[in-house]
Short mmCIF file of the C-alpha atoms (twelve columns), coordinates in Angstrom:
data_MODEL
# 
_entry.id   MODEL 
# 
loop_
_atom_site.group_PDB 
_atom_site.id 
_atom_site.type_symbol 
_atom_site.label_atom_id 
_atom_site.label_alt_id 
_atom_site.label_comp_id 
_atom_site.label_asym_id 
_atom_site.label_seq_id 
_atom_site.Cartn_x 
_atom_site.Cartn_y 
_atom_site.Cartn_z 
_atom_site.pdbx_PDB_model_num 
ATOM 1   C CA . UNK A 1   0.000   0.000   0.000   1 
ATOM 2   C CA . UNK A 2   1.714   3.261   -0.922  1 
ATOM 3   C CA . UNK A 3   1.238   6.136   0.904   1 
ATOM 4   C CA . UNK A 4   1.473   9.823   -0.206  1 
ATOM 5   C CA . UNK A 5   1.613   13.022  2.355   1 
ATOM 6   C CA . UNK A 6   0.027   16.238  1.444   1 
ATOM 7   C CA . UNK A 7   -0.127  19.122  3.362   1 
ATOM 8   C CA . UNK A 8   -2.960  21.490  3.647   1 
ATOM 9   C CA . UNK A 9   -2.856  25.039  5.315   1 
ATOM 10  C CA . UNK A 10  -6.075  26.095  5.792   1 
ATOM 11  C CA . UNK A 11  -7.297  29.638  5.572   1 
ATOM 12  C CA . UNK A 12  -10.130 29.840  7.815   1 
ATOM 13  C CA . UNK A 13  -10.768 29.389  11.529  1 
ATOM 14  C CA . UNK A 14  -13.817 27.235  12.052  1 
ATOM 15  C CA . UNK A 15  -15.679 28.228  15.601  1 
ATOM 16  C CA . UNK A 16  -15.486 25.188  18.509  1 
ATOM 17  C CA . UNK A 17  -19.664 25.817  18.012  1 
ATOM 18  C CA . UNK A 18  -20.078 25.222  14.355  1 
ATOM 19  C CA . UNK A 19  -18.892 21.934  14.022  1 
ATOM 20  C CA . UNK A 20  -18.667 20.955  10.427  1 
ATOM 21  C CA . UNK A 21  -20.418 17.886  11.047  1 
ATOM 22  C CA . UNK A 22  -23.105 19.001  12.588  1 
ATOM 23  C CA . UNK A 23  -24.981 21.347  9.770   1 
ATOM 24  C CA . UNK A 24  -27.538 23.071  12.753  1 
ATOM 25  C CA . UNK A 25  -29.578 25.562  10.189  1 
ATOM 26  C CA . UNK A 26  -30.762 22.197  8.293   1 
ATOM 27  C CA . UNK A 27  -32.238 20.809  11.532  1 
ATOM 28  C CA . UNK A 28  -33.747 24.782  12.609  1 
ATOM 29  C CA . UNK A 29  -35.496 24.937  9.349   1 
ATOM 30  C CA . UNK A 30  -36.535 21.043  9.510   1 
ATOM 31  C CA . UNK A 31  -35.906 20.389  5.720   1 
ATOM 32  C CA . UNK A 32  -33.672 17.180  5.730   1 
ATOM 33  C CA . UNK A 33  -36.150 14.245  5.539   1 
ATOM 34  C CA . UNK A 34  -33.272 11.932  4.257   1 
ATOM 35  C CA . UNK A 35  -29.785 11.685  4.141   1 
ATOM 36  C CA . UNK A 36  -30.214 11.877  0.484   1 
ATOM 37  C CA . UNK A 37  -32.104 15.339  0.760   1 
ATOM 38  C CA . UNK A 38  -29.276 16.505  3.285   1 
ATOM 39  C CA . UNK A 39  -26.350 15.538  1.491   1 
ATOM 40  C CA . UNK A 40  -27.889 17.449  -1.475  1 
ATOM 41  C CA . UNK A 41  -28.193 20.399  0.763   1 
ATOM 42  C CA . UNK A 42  -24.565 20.081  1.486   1 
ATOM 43  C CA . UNK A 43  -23.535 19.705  -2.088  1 
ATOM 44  C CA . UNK A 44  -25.768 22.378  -3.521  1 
ATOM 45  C CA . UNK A 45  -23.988 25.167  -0.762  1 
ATOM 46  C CA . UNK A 46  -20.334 23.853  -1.362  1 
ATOM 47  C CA . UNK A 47  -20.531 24.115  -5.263  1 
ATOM 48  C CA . UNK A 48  -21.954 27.858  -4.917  1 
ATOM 49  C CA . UNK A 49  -19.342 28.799  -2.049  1 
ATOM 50  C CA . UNK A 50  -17.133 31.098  -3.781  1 
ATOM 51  C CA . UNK A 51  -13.894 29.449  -1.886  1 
ATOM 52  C CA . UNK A 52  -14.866 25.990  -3.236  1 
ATOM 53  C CA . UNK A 53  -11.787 25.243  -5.234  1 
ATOM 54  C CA . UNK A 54  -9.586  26.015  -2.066  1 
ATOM 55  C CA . UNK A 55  -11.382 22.391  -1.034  1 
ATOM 56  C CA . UNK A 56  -11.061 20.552  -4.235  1 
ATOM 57  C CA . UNK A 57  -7.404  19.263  -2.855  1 
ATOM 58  C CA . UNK A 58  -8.096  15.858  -2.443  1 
ATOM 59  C CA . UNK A 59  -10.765 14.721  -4.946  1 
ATOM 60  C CA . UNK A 60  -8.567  16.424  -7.889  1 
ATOM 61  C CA . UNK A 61  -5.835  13.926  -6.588  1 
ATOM 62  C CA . UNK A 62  -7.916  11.098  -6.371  1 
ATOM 63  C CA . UNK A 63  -9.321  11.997  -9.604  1 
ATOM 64  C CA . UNK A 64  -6.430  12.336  -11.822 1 
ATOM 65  C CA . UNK A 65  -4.857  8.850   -10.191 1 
ATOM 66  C CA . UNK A 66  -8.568  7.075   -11.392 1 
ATOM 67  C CA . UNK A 67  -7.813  8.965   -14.678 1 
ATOM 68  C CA . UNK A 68  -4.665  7.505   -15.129 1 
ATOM 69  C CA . UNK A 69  -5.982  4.354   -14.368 1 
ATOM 70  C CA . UNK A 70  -8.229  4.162   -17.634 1 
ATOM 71  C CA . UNK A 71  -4.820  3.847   -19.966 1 
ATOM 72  C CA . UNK A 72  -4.717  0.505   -18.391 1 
ATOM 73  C CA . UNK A 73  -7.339  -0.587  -20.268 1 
ATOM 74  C CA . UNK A 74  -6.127  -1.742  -23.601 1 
ATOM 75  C CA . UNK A 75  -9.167  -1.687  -25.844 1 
ATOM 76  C CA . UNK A 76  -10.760 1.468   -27.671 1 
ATOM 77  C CA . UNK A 77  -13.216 2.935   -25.303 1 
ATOM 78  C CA . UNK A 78  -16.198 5.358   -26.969 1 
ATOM 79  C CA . UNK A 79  -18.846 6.494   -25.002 1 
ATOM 80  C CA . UNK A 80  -18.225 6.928   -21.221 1 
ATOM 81  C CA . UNK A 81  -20.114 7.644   -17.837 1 
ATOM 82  C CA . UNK A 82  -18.480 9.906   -15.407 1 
ATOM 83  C CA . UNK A 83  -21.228 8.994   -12.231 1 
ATOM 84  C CA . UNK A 84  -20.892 11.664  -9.935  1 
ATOM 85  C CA . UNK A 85  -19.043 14.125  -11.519 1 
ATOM 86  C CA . UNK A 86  -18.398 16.674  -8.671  1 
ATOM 87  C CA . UNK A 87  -16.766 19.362  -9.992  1 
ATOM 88  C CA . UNK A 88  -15.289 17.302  -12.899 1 
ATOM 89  C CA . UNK A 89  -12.630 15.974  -10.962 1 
ATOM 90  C CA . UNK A 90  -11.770 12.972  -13.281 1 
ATOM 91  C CA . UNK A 91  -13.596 14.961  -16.319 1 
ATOM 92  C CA . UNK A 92  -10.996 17.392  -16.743 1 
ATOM 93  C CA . UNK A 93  -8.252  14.588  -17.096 1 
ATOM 94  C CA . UNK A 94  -9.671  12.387  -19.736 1 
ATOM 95  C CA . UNK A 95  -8.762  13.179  -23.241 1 
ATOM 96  C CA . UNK A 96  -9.430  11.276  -27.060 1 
ATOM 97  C CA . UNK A 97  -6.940  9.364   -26.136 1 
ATOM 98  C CA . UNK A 98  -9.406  7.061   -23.472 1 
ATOM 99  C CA . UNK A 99  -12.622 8.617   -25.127 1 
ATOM 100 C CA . UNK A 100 -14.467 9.690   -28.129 1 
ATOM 101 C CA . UNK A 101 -17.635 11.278  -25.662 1 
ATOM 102 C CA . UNK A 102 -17.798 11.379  -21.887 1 
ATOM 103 C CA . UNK A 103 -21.437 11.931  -20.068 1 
ATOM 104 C CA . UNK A 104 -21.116 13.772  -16.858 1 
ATOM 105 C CA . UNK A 105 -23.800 13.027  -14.287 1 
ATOM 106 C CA . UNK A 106 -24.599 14.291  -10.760 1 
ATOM 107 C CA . UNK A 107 -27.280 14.737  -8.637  1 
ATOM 108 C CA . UNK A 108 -26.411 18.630  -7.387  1 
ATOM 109 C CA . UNK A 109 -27.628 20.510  -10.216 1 
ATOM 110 C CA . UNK A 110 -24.730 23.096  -8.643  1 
ATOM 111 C CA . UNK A 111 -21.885 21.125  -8.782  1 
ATOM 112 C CA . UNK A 112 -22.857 19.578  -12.164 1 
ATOM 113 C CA . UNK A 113 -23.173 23.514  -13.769 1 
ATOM 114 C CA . UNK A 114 -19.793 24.187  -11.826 1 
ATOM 115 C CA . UNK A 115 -18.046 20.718  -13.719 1 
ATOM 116 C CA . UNK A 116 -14.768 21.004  -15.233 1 
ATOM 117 C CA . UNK A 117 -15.260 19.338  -18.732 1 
ATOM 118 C CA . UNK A 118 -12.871 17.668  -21.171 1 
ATOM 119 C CA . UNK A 119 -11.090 19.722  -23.630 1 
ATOM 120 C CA . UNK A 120 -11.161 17.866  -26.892 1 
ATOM 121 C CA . UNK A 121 -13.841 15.452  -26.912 1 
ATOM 122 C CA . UNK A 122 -17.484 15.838  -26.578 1 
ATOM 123 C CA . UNK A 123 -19.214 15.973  -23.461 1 
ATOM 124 C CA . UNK A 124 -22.962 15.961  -22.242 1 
ATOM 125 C CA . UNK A 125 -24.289 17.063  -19.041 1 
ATOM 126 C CA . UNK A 126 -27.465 15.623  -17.258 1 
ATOM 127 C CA . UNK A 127 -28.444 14.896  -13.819 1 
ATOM 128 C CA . UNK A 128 -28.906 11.798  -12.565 1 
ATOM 129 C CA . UNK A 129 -29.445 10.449  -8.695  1 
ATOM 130 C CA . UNK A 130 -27.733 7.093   -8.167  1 
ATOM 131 C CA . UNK A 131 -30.250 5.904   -5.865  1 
ATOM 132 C CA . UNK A 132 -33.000 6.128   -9.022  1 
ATOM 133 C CA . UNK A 133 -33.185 4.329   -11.783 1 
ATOM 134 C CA . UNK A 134 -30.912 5.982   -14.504 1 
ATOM 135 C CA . UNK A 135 -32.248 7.721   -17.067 1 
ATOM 136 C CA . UNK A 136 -30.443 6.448   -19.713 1 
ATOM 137 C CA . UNK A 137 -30.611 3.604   -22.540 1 
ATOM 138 C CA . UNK A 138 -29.458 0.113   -21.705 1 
ATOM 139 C CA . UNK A 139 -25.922 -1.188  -23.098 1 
ATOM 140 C CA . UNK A 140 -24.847 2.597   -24.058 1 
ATOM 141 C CA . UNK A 141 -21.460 2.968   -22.468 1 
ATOM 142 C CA . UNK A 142 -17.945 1.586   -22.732 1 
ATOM 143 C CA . UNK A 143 -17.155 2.540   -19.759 1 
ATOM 144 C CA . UNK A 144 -18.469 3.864   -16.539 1 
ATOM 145 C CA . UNK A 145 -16.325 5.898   -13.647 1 
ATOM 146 C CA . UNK A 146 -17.149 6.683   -10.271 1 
ATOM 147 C CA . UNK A 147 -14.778 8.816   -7.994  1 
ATOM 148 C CA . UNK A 148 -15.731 9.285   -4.216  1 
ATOM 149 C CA . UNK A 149 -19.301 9.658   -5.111  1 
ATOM 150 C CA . UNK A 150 -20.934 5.983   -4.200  1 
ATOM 151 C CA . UNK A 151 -20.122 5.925   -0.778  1 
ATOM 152 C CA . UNK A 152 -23.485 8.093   0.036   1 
ATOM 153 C CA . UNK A 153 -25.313 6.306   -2.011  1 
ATOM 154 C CA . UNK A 154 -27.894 4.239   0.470   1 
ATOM 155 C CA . UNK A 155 -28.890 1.727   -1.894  1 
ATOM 156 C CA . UNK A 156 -25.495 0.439   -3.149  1 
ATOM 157 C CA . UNK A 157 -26.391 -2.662  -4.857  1 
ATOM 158 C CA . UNK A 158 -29.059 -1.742  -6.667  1 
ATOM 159 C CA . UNK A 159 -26.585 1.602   -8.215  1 
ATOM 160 C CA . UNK A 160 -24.221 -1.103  -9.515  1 
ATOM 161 C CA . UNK A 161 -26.780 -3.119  -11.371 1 
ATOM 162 C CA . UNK A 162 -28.106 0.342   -12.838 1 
ATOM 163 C CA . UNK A 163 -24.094 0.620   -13.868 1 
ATOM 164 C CA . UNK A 164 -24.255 -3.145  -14.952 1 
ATOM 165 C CA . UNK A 165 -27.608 -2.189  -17.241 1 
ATOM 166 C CA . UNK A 166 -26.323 1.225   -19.184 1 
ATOM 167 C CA . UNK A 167 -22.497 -0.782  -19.641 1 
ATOM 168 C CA . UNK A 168 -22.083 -2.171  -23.117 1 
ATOM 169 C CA . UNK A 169 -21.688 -6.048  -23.157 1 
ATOM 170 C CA . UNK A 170 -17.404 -6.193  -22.117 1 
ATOM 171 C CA . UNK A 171 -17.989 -2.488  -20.558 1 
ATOM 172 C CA . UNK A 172 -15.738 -1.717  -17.701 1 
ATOM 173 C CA . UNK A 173 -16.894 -0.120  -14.373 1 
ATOM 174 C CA . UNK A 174 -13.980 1.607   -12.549 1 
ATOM 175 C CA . UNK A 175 -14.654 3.349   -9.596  1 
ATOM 176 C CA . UNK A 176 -12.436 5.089   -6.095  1 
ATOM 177 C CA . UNK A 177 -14.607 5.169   -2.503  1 
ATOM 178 C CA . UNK A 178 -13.324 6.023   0.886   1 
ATOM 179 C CA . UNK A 179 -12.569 2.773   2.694   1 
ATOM 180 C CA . UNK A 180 -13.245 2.486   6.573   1 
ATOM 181 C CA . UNK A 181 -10.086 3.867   7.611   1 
ATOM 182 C CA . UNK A 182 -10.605 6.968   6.747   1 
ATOM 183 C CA . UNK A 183 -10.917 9.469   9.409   1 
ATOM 184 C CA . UNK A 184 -9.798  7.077   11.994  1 
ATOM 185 C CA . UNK A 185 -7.770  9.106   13.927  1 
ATOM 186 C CA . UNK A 186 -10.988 12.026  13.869  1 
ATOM 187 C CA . UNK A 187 -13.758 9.343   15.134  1 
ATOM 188 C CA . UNK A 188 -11.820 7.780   17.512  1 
ATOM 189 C CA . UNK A 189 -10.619 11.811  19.150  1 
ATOM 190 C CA . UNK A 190 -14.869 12.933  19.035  1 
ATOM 191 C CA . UNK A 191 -15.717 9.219   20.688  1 
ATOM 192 C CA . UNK A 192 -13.025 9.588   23.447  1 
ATOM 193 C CA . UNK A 193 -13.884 13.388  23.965  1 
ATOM 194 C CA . UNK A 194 -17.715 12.636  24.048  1 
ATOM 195 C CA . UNK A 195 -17.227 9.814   26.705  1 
ATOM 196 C CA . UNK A 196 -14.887 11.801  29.387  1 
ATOM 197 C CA . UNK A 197 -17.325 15.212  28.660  1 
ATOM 198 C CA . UNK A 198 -20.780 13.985  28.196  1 
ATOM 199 C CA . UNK A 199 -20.346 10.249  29.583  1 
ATOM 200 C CA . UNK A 200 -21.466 8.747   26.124  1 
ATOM 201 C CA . UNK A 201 -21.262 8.874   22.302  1 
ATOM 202 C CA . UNK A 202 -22.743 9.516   18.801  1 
ATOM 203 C CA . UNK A 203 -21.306 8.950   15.487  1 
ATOM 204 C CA . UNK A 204 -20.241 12.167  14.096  1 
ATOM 205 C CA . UNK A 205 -18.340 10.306  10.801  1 
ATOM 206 C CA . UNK A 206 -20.072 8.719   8.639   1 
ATOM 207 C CA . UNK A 207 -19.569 4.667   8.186   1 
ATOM 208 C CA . UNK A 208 -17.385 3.431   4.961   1 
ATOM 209 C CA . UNK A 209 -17.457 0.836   2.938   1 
ATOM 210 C CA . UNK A 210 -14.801 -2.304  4.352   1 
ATOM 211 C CA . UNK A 211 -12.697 -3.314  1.443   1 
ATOM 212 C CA . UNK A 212 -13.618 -6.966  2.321   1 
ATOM 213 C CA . UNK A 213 -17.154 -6.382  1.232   1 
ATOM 214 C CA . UNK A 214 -16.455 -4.692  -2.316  1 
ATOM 215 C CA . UNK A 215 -15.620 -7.266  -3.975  1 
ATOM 216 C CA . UNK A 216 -18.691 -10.184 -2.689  1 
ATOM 217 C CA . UNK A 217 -20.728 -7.155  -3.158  1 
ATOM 218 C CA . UNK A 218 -19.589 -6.469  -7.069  1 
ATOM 219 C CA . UNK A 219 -19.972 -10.071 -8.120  1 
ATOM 220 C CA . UNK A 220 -23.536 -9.947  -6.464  1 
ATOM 221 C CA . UNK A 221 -24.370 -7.360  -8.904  1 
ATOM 222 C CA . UNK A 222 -22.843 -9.139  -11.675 1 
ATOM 223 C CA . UNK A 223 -19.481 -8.256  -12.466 1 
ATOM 224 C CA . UNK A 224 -16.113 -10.246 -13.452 1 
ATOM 225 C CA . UNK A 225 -12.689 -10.153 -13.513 1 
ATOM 226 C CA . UNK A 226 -12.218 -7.460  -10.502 1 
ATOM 227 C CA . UNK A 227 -9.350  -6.528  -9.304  1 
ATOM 228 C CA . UNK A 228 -9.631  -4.423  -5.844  1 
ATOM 229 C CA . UNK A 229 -6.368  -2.238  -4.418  1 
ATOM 230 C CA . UNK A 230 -6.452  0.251   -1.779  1 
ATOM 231 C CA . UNK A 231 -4.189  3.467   -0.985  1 
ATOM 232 C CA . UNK A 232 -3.631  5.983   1.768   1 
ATOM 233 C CA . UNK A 233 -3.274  9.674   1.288   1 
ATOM 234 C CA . UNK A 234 -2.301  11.623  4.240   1 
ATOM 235 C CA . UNK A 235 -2.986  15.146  4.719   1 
ATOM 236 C CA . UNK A 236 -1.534  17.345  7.478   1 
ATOM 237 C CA . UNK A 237 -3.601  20.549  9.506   1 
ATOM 238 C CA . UNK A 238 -3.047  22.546  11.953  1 
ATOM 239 C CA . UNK A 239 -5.384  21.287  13.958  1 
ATOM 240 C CA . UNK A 240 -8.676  19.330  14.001  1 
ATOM 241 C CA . UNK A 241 -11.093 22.614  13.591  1 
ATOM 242 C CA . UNK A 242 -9.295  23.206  9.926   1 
ATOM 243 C CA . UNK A 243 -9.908  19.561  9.100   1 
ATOM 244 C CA . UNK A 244 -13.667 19.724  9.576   1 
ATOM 245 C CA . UNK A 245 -13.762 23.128  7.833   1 
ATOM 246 C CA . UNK A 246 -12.013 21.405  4.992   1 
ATOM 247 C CA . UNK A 247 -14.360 18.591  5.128   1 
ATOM 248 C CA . UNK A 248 -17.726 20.889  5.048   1 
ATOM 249 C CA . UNK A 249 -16.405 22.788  2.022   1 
ATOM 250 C CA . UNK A 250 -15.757 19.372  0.078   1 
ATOM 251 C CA . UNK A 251 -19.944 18.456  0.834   1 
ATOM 252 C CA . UNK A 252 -18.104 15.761  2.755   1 
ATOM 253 C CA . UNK A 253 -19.283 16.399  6.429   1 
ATOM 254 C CA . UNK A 254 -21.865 13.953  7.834   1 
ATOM 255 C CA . UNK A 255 -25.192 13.990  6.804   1 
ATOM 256 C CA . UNK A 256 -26.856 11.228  8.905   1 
ATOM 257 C CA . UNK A 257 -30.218 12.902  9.767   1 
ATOM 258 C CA . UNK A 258 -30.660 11.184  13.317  1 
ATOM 259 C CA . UNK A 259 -27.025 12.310  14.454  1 
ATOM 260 C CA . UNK A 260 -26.886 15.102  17.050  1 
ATOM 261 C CA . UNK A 261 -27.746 18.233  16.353  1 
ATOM 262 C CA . UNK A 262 -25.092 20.235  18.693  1 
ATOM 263 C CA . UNK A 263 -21.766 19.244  20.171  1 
ATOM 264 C CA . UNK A 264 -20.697 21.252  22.838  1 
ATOM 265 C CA . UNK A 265 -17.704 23.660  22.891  1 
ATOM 266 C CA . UNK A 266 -15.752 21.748  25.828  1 
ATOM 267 C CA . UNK A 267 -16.245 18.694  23.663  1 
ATOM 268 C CA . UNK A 268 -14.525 19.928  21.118  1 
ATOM 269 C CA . UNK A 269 -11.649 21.751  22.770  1 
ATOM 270 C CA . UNK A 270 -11.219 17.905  24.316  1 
ATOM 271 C CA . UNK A 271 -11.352 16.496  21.379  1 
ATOM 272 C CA . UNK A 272 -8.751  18.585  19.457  1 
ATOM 273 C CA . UNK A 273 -6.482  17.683  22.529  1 
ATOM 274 C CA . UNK A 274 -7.045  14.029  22.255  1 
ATOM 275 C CA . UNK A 275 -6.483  14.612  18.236  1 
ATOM 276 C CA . UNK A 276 -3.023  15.940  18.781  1 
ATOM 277 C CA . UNK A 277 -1.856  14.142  21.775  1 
ATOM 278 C CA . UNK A 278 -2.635  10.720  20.308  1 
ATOM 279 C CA . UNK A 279 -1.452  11.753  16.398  1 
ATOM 280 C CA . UNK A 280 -0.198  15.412  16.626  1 
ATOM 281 C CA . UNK A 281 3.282   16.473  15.395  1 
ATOM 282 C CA . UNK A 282 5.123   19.286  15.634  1 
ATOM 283 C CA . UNK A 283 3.822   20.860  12.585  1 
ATOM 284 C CA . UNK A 284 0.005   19.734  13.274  1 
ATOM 285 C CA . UNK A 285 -2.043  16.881  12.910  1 
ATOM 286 C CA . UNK A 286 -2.411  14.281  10.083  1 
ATOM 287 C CA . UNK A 287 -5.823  12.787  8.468   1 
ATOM 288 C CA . UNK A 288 -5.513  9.688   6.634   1 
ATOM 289 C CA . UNK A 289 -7.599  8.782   3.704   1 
ATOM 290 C CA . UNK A 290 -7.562  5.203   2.724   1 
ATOM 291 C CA . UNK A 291 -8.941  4.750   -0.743  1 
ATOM 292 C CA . UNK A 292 -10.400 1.581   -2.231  1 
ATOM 293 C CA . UNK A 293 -9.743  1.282   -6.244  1 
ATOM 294 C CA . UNK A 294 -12.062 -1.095  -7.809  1 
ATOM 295 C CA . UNK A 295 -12.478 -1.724  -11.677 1 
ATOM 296 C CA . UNK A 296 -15.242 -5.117  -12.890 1 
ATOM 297 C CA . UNK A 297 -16.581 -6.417  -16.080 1 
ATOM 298 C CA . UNK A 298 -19.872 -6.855  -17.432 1 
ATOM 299 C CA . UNK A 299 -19.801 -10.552 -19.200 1 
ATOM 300 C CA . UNK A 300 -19.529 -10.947 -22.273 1 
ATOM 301 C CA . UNK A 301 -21.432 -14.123 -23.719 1 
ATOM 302 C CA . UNK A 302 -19.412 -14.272 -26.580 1 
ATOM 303 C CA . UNK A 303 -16.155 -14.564 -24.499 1 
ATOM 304 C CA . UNK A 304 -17.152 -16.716 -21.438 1 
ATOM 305 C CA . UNK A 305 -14.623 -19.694 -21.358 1 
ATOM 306 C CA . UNK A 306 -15.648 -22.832 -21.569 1 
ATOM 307 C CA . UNK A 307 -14.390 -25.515 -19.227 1 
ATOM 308 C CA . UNK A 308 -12.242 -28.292 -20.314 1 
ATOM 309 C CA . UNK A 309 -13.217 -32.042 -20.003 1 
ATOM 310 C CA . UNK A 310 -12.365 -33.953 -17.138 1 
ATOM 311 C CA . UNK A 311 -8.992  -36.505 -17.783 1 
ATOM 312 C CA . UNK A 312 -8.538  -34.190 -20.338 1 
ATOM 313 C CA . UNK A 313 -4.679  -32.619 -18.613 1 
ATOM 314 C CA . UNK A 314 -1.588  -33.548 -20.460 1 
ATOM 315 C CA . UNK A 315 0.428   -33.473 -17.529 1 
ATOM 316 C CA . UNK A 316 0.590   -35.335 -14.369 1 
ATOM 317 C CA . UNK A 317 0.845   -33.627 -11.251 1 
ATOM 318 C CA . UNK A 318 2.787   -35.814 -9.533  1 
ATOM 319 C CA . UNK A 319 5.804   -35.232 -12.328 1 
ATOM 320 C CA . UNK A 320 6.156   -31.567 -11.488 1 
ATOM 321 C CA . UNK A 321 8.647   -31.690 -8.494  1 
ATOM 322 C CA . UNK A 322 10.772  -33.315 -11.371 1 
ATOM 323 C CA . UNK A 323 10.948  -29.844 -12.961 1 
ATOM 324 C CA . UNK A 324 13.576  -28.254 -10.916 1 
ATOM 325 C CA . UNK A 325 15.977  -30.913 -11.196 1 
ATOM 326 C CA . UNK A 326 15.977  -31.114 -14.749 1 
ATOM 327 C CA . UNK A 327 16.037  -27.517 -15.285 1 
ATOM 328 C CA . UNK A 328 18.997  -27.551 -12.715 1 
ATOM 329 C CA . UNK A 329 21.182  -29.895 -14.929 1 
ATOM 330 C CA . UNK A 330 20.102  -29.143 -18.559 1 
ATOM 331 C CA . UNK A 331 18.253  -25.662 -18.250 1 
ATOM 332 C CA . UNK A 332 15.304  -24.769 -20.189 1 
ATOM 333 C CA . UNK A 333 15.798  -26.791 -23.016 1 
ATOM 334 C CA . UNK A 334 15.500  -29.837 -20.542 1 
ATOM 335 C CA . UNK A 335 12.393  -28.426 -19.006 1 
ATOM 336 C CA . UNK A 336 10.723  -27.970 -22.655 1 
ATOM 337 C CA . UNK A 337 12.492  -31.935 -23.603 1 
ATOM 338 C CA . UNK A 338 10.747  -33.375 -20.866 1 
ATOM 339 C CA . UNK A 339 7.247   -31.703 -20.986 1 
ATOM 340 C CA . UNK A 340 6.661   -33.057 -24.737 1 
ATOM 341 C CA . UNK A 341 7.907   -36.372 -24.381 1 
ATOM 342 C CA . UNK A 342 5.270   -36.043 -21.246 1 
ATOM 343 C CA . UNK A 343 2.920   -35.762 -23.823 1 
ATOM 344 C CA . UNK A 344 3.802   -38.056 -26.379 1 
ATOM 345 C CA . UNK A 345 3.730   -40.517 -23.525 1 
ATOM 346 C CA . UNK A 346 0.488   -39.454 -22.245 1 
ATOM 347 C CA . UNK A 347 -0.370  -39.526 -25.981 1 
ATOM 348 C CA . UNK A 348 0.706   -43.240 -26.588 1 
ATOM 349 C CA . UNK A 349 -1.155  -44.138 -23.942 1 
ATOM 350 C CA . UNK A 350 -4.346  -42.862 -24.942 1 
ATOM 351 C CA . UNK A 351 -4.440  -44.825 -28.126 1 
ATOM 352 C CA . UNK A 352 -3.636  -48.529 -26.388 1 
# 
């Protein structure tokens, strides 16, 4: 697992009372009915906050390393998906080298107007909420991209079958989430905080997706051939208030409706002290980011292998520890020697 350190200086002073997790004017003017409807909130105010590209740090990274990721692919790609655009974050990267057209899709009407978008390939804009059915044409895409945009979507598995239905047969899905590491060293700061001030604790970070589940829960939808790595990205504040400003102006605070609607100012002078006695430096804190890298398949009929008839193997098992002395005293030419007359043998056999 590699690991990359990034540094962020933040430029505003977020009070101990306005925690960026806790978004108090939703709950005063009682509009959030859903985490869906509050995360939209979130989005909607972050794409029109003049400052927002100050925040766009770590999804540009993220997005340009998911960019890079499509040259891997060595077949001609047309028509893609880019599911959850942001603020074009992968968009921007992707030339006519990995695509002829890209579609750019989010469910902020804000952020999608605010989208970087390719330079020299066509590009179509239209909103689309992952937790709906798509509104799109089944078997219309080459390929379909996701960066840190599925892990608020509720209704997971039935997203990636919408992905499976609008991928062309052999379309690829690639796709980055946050893993369940992330933010470990902020949850476990509020949880001790919250226990010594309040004597108990609420989830102010929102769960992640284990990397152990993606890949059952991929192949449940219907997808082959996956491969599934992870990476860290570390960024360093100056101290946990600039981290949860950060993480309001990327629409990334929590937006679980039943969480609390206040946390107190002691609790979060305690828990900035637990944050940098447990994983402070001398130059501030750190805040890792683990991020899971998937990419799958939809099957192709056409290709699916078929499997070979039983007794049908040409060479015995039991012969292989052979292998190493032969190649010891003769080389490779001794190794290929004895593997055909293997097979004539096996061959001769066969016919008496």
């Amino acid at each position: 697992m590699s690991q990359r350190l990034m540094h962020r200086t933040a430029q505003r002073f977020v009070s101990p009372c306005g925690c960026a997790f806790v978004d108090n004017g939703l709950f005063r003017q009682g509009l959030p009915a859903s985490v869906r409807q509050c995360k939209l909130l979130q989005r909607e105010r972050a794409a029109r906050n003049p400052d927002v590209a100050v925040f766009d740090y770590l999804k540009e990274e993220v997005g340009y390393r998911l960019s890079d990721r499509i040259l891997d692919i060595k077949r001609e790609l047309k028509v893609g998906l880019d599911l959850g655009c942001g603020r074009g974050y992968v968009a921007k990267n992707i030339t006519d080298v990995e695509l002829r057209h890209l579609y750019m899709s989010d469910f902020s009407p804000a952020m999608l107007e605010a989208a970087q978008t390719p330079e020299n390939i066509g590009f179509t804009k239209i909103l689309i909420d992952e937790e709906q059915k798509f509104p799109l044409e089944s078997k219309l895409f080459d390929l379909v991209i996701s960066n840190l945009n599925l892990h608020w979507v509720n209704n997971l598995p039935q997203c990636l079958k919408e992905i499976r239905r609008v991928l062309k047969e052999d379309g690829a899905f690639l796709a980055s989430m946050f893993g369940g590491d992330t933010l470990f060293e902020l949850r476990s700061s509020l949880v001790l905080a919250e226990l010594e001030r309040e004597g108990g604790f609420s989830p102010h970070v929102s769960p992640f997706t284990e990397i152990r589940d993606i890949g059952g829960l991929l192949n449940q939808c219907g997808f082959t051939m996956l491969t599934i790595d992870t990476d860290e990205i570390t960024v360093g504040y100056p101290s946990l208030f600039e981290l949860m400003w950060d993480l309001q102006g990327m629409a990334e605070n929590n937006a679980g409706v039943s969480r609390k609607p206040h946390l107190h100012r002691d609790t979060l002078l305690a828990a900035s002290a637990i944050y940098q006695e447990m994983y402070g430096k001398e130059e501030g804190i750190p805040a890792t980011f683990q991020i899971i890298y998937m990419i799958g398949w939809k099957p192709d009929p056409k290709q699916v292998a078929s499997q070979a008839e039983r007794g049908s193997g040409q060479v015995s098992l039991k012969d292989l520890h052979k292998l190493d002395n032969i190649i010891q005293e003769s080389g490779m030419e001794g190794r290929i020697k004895f593997v055909k007359d293997m097979i004539e043998d096996n061959d001769k056999n066969k016919k008496n």
